[in-house]
ZADREN-938986 format. One record per residue (C-alpha): residue number from 1; x, y, z; residue in one letter. Coordinates in nm, 4 decimals. Layout:
FIKE,NUM,X,Y,Z,A
...
***
This chain:
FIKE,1,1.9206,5.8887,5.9309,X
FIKE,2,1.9917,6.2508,5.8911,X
FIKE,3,2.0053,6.4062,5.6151,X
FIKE,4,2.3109,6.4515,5.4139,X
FIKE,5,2.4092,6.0440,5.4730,X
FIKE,6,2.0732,5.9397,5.3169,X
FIKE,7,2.1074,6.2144,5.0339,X
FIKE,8,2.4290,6.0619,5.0083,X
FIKE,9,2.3447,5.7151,4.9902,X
FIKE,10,2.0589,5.7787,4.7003,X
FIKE,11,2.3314,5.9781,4.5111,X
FIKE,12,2.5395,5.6649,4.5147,X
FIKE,13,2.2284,5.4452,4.4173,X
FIKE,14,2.1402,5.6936,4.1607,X
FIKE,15,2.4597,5.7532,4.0284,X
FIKE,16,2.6947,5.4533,4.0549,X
FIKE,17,2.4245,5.1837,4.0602,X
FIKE,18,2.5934,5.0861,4.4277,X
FIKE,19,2.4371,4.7478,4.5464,X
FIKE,20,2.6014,4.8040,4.9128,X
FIKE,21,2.4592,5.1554,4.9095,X
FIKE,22,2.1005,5.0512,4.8103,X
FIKE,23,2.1629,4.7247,5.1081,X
FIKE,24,2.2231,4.9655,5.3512,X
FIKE,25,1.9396,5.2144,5.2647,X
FIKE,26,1.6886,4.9036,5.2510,X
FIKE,27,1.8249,4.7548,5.6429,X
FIKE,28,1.7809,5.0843,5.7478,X
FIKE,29,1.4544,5.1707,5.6638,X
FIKE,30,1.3457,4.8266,5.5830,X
FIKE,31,1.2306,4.7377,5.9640,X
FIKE,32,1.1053,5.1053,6.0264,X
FIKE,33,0.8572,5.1188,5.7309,X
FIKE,34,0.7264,4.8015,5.8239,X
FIKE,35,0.6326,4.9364,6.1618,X
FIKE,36,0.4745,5.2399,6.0290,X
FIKE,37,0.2674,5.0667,5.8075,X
FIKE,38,0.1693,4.8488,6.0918,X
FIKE,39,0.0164,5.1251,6.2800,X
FIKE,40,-0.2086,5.0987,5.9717,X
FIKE,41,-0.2752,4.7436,5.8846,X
FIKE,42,-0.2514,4.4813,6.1630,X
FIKE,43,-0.1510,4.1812,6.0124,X
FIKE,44,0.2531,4.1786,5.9167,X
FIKE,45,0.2355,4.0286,5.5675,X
FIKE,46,0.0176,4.2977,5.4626,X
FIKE,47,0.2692,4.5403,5.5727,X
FIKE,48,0.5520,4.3591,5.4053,X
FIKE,49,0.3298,4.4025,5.1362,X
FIKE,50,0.2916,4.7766,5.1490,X
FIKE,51,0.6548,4.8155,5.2224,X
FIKE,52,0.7604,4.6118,4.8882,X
FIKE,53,0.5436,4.8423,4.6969,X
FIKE,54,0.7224,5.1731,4.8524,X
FIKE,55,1.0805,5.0521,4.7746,X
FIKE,56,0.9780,4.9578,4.4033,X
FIKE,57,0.8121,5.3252,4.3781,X
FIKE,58,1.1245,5.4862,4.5267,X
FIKE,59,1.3387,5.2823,4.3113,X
FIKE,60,1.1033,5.3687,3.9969,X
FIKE,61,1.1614,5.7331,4.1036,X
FIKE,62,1.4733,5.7235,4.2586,X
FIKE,63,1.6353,5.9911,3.9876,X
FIKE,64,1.3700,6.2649,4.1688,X
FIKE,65,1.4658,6.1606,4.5177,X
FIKE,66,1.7839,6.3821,4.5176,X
FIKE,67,1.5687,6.7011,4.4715,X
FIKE,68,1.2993,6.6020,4.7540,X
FIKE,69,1.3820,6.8391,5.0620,X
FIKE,70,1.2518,6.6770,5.3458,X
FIKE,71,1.3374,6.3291,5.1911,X
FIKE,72,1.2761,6.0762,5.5093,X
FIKE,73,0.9499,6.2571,5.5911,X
FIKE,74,0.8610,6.2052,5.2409,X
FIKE,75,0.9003,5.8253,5.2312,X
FIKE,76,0.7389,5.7875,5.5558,X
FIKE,77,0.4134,5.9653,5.3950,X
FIKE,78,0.4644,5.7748,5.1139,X
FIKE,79,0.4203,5.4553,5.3597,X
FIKE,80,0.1465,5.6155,5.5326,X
FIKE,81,-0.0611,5.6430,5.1919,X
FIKE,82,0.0089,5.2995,5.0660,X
FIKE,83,-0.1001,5.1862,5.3857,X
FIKE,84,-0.4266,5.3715,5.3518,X
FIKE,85,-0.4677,5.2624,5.0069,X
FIKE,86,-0.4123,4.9163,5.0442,X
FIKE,87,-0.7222,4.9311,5.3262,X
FIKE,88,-0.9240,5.0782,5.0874,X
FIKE,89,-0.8454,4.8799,4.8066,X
FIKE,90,-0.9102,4.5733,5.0243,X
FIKE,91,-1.2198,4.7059,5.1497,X
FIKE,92,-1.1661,4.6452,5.5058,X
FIKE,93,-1.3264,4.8906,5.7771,X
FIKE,94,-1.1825,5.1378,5.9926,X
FIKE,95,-1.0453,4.8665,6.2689,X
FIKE,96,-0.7597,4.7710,6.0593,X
FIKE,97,-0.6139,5.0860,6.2315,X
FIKE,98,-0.4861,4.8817,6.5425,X
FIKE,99,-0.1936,4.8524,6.8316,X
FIKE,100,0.0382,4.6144,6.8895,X
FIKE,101,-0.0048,4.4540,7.2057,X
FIKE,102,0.0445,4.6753,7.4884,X
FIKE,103,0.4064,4.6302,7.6286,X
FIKE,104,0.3895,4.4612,7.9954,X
FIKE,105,0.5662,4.8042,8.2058,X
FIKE,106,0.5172,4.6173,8.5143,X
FIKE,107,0.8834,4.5548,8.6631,X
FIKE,108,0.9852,4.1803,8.7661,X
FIKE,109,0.9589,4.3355,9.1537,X
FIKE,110,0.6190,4.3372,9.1301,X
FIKE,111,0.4943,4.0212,9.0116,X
FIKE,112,0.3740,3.7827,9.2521,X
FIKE,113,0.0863,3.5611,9.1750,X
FIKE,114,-0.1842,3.8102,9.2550,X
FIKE,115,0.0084,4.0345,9.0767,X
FIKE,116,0.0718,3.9025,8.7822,X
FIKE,117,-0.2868,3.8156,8.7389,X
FIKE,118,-0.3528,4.2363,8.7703,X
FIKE,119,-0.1012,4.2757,8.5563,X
FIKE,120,-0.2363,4.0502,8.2708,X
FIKE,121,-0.6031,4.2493,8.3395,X
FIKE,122,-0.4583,4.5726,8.3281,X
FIKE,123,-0.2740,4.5100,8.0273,X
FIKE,124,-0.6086,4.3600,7.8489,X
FIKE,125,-0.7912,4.6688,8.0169,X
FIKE,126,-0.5595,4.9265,7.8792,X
FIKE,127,-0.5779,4.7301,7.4941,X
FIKE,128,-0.9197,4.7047,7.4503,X
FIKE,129,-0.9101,5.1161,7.5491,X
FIKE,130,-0.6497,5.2141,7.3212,X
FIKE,131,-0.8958,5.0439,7.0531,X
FIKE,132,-1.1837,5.2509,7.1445,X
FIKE,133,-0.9846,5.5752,7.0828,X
FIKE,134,-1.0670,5.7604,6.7472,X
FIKE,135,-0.8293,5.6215,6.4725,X
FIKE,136,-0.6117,5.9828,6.4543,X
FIKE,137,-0.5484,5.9783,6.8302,X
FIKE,138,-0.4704,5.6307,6.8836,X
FIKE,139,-0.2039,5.6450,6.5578,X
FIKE,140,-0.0690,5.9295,6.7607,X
FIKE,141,-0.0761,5.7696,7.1044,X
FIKE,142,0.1230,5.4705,6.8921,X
FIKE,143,0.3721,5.6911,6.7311,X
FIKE,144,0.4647,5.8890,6.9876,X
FIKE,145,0.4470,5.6425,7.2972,X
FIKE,146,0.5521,5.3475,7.1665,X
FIKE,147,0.7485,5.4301,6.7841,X
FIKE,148,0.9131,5.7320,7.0103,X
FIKE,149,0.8290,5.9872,6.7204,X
FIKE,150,0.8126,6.3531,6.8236,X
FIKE,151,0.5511,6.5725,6.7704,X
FIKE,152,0.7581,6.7205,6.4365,X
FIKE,153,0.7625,6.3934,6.2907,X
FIKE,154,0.4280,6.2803,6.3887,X
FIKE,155,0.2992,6.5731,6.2367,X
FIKE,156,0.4725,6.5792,5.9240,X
FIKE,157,0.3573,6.2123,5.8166,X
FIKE,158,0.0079,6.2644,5.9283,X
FIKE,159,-0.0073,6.5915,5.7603,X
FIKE,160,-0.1295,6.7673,6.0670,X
FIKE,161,0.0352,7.0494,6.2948,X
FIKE,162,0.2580,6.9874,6.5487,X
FIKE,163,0.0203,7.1673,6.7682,X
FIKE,164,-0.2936,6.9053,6.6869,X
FIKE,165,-0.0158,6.6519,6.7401,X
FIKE,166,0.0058,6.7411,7.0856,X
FIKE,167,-0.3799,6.8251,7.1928,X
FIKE,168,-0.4727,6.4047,7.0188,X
FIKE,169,-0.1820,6.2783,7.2866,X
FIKE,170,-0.3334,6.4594,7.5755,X
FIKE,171,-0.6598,6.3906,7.5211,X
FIKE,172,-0.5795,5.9772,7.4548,X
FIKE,173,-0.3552,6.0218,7.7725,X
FIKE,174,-0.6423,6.1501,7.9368,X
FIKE,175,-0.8615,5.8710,7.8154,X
FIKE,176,-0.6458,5.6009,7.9162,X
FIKE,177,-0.5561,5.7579,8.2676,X
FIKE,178,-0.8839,5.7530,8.3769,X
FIKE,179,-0.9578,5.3842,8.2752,X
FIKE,180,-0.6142,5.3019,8.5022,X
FIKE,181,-0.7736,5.4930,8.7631,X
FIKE,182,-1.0887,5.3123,8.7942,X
FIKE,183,-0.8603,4.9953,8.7597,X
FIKE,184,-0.5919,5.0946,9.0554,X
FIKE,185,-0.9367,5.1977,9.3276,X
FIKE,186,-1.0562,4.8571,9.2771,X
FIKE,187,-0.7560,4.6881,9.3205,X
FIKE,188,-0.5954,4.8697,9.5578,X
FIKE,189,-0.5634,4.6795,9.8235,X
FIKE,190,-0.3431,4.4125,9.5691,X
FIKE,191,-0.1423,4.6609,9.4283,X
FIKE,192,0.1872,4.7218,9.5875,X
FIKE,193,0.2662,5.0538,9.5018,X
FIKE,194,0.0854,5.4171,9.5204,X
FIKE,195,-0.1828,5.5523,9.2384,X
FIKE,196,0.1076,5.7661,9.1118,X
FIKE,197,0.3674,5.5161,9.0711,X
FIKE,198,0.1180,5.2993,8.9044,X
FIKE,199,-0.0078,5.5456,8.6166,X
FIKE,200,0.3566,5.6217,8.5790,X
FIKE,201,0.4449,5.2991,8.5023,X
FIKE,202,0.2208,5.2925,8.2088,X
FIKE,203,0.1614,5.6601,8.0822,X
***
């Protein structure tokens, strides 16, 4: 949402007390905090948990919200932080920090029975990798890749440089490409298109 709507909108919830204002802030953002706090915790209720606890703070602070520059990054940190402190409250170790399952890129045109077998190895292959990263470069192999972030807004709610944002995504895409190397040589003969097409397909 760019800027001067959501100012807009928290000037009416401020302000006026607007119910249909605050509704439409809330389905807007309601979905998208839940999936940044997911690239934190891995089970959903905990991040419907987390998210609950951001709109009560924003709505405890809401008179402040009209002087906050940057006001979307903001609440997106502000996710990011609960998040963190509801791992660390609970104790949990580092491995909370997980993916969603890796999307199937494989097209329809390509699955026979063989195939699809690959394809359901590849996919398990390229999981279990994206676990092994370290936890900064696989949030920003997730935000980028997958939550379509750019490097600006990556950067921002990690608190790093746009810069750093960049070199963690090369070096996970470098990771990962050589595990779907290894995979394409040895199943070569079974897979129906070149090396090329196949890394595409995924990174």
């Amino acid at each position: 949402m760019d800027t001067i709507k959501l100012k807009h909108l928290i000037s009416r919830i401020v302000n006026q007390k607007d119910e249909r204002a605050f509704s439409t802030f809330f389905d807007y953002y309601h979905t998208r905090f839940i999936s940044m706090a997911m690239l934190f915790v891995h089970q959903h209720h905990a991040a419907e948990e987390i998210v609950s606890d951001v709109f009560l703070t924003l709505l405890n602070k809401k008179q402040k919200l009209l002087d906050i520059e940057k006001l979307e990054g903001y609440m997106f940190v502000m996710v990011k932080n609960h998040s963190l402190n509801y791992i660390k409250s609970k104790s949990k170790s580092k491995d909370h920090l997980m993916i969603d399952d890796v999307k199937d890129y494989l097209t329809s045109d390509y699955v026979g029975a063989e195939e699809s077998m690959i394809n359901t190895d590849v996919v398990k292959a390229l999981y279990v990798a994206i676990q092994k990263l370290p936890p900064k470069r696989r949030l920003v192999f997730k935000m980028v890749k997958e939550e379509n972030m750019s490097y600006k807004e990556a950067a921002e709610i990690l608190e790093i440089s746009e810069r750093t944002v960049e070199v963690h995504l090369k070096l996970a895409i470098q990771d990962l490409r050589l595990l779907l190397q290894g995979f394409y040589e040895e199943h070569r003969k079974i897979i129906p298109i070149s090396k090329r097409s196949f890394l595409m397909l995924f990174l």
